[in-house]
C-alpha positions in Angstrom: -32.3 32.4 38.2 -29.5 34.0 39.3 -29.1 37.8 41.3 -25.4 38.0 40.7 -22.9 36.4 38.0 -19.4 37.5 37.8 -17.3 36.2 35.5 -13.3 37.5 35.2 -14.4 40.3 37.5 -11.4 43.0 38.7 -12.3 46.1 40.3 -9.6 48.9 40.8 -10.2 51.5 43.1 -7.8 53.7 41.1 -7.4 54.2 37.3 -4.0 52.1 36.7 -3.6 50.6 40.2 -1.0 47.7 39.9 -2.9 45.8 42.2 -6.5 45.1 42.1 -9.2 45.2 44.9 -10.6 42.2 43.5 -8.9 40.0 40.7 -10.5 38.4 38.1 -13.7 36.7 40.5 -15.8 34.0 39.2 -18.8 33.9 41.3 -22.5 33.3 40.9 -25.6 33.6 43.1 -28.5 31.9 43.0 -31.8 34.3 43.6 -32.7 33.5 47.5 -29.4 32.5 48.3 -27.8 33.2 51.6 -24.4 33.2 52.2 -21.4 35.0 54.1 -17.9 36.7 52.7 -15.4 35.3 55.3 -11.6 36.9 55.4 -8.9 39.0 56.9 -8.8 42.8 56.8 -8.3 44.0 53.5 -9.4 40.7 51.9 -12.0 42.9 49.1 -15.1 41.7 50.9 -16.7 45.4 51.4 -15.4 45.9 47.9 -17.3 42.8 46.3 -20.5 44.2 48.4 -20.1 47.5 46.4 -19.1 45.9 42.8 -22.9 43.6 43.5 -24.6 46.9 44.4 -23.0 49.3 40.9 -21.1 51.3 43.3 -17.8 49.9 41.8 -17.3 49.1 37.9 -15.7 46.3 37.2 -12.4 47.2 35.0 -12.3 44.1 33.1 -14.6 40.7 33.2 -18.5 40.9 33.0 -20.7 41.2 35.5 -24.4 40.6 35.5 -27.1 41.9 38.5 -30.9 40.6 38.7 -29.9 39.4 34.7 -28.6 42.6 33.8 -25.2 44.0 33.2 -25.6 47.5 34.8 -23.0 49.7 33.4 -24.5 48.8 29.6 -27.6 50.0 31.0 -28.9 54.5 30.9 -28.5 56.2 34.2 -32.3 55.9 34.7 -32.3 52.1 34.4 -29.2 51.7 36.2 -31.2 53.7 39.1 -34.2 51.6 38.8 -31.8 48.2 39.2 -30.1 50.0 42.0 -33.4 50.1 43.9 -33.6 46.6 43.9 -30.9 46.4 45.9 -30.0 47.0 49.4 -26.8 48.0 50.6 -26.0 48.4 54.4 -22.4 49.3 55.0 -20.9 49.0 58.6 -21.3 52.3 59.4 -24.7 53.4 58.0 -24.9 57.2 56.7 -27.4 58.0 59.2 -28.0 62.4 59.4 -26.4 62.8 62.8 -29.5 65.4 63.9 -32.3 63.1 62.0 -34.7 61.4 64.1 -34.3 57.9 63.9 -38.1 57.5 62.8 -36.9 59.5 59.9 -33.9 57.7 59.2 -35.6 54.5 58.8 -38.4 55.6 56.4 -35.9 56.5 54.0 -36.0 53.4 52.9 -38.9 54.9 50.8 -36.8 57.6 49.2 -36.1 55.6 45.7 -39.7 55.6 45.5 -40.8 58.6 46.5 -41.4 61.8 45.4 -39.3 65.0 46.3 -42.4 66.3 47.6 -43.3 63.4 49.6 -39.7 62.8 51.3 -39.8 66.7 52.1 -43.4 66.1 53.8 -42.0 62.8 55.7 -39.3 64.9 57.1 -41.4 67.2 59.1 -44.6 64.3 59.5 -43.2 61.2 59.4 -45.7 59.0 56.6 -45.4 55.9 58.4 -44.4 55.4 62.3 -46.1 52.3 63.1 -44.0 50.3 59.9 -40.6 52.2 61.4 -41.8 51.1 64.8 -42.2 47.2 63.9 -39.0 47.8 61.8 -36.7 49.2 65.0 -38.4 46.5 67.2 -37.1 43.5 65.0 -34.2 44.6 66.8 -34.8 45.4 69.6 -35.1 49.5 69.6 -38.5 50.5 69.5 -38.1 52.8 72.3 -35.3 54.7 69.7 -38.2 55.7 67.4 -37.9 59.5 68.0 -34.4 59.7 69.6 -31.9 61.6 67.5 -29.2 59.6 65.4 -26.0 61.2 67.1 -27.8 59.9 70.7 -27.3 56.1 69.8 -24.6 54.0 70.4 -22.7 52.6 67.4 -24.3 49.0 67.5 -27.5 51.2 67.7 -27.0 53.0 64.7 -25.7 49.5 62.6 -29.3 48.3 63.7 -30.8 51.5 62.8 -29.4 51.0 59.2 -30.8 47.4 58.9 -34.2 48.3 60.1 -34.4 50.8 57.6 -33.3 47.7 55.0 -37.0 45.7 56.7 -38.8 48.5 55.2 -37.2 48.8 51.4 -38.4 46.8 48.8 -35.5 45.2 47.9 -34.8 41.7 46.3 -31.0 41.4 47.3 -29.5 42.4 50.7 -25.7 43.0 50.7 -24.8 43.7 54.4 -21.2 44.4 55.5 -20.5 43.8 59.0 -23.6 44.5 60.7 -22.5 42.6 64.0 -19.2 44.4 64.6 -20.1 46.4 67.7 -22.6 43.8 69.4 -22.2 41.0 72.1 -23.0 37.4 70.9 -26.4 37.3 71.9 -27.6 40.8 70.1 -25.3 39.2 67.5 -27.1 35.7 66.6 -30.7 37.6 67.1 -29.3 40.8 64.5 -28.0 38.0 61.6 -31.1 35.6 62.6 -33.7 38.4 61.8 -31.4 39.2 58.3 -32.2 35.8 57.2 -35.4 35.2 58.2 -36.2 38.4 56.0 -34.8 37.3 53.6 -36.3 33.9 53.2 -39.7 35.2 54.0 -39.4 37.5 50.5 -37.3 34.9 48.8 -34.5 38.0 48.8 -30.7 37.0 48.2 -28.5 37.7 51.1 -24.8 38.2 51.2 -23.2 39.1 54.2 -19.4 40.2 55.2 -18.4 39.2 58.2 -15.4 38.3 60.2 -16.9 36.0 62.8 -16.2 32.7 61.6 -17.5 30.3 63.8 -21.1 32.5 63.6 -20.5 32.5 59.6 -20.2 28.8 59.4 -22.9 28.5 62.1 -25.8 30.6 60.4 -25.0 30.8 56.8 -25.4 27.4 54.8 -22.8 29.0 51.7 -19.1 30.5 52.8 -16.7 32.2 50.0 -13.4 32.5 51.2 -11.6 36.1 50.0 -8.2 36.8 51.0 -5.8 40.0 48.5 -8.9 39.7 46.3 -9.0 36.5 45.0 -11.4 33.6 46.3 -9.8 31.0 47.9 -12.4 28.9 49.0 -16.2 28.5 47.6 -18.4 26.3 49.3 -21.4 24.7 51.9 -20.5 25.6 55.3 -20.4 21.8 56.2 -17.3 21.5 54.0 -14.8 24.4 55.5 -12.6 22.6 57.4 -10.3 24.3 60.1 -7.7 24.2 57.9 -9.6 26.0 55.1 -10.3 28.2 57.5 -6.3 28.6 59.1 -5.2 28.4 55.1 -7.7 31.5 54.7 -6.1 33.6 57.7 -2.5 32.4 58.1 -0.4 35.1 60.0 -4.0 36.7 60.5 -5.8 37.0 63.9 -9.2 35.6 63.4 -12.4 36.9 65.5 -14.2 34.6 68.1 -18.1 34.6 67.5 -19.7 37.8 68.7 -16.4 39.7 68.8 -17.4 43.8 69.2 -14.6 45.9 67.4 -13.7 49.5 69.0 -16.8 50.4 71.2 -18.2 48.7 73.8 -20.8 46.0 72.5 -24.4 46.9 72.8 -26.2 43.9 75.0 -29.8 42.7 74.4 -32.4 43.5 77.1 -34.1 40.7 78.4 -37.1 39.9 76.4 -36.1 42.2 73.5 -36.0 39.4 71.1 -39.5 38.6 70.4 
């Protein structure tokens, strides 16, 4: 069984774009699979994440999602297939003023009712689940805090704790270590796959530390202007693959923290 099969796939972002964001992708994941998007800046990695989740259609080539071609399907089914999937982007869209109890039980919202989501927002349904959620990664003392009073690693983690608590069968996470040190870093991408294994969910992940991509993830595909350059078990990317994938690129050391300072992992926060 398979959660994603492209074949041919090109995704424009713009009607008549001479160059594609991806170009003409042949790619297929098995149902469980884990594996990490590796490549420079502007490779199409966050744009692959999207394409997976039916936030992008395809402008030529076929693509197929939990056995079904999504953009053949209604709105309503299309919906229902979308909440089978989870997508975390980099910067989560986390309500600034929103509680962060609150902004982790949306992960109920697709199956909710209006009136229930309203209710959850004043009463939240379910603490203790958002509570065990948070703690996974270390934040359980964030449960009522307010969203625009975390730091940004705290918010990424946020996002992904609200992905512990969905229902979904594929997790496509872009980035989620960008703004943490390399400790926080291994636990964060450790607690993703174990997840994931325990429900037999697909993960793909986008990241642009190598060494922890090719140390935690058994499956690398190699993007670079779009195209795949490389497909295949960690234990076969060489260095070169790797220096062939970023030439006149700057590649990230493992735990790398972009543009804020990296959140650190109190002692003991792990478990």
């Amino acid at each position: 069984m398979t959660s994603f099969r492209l074949q041919g796939v090109t995704v424009r972002h713009l009607a008549g774009s001479k160059a594609p964001a991806l170009h003409a992708l042949d790619l297929e994941v098995r149902r469980g699979e884990q594996l990490a998007l590796i490549g420079p800046s502007g490779a199409g990695k966050t744009t692959l994440l999207s394409t997976l989740a039916c936030a992008h259609r395809p402008a030529d080539g076929k693509l197929e999602v939990l056995g079904q071609d999504p953009w053949r399907l209604d709105q309503g089914a299309r919906h229902r297939l979308r909440a089978q999937l989870f997508l975390a982007p980099q910067t989560p869209p986390l309500p600034p003023r929103q509680r962060v109890v609150t902004a982790v039980l949306a992960a109920h919202l697709p199956h909710w009712s209006l009136w229930r989501a309203l209710v959850s927002l004043v009463r939240p349904s379910d603490p203790d689940a958002a509570h065990a959620a948070l703690s996974r990664f270390g934040l359980g003392d964030k449960l009522y805090a307010r969203v625009d009073r975390l730091s940004g690693g705290e918010r990424q983690r946020c996002g992904l704790a609200r992905l512990l608590l969905s229902s979904a069968e594929a997790f496509l996470v872009d980035e989620p270590i960008a703004a943490l040190d390399p400790l926080l870093a291994r636990h964060t991408l450790g607690t993703l796959r174990e997840e994931a294994a325990a429900r037999g969910a697909t993960l793909v992940c986008s990241l642009h530390q190598v060494e922890l991509a090719r140390e935690q993830f058994p499956r690398l595909v190699g993007l670079r202007d779009g195209r795949i350059v490389f497909d295949a078990p960690a234990a076969e990317v060489s260095d070169a693959m790797i220096a062939g994938l970023y030439a006149n690129e700057t590649v990230q050391p493992a735990g790398h923290a972009s543009h804020e300072s990296p959140d650190r992992l109190a002692v003991g926060a792990c478990y």
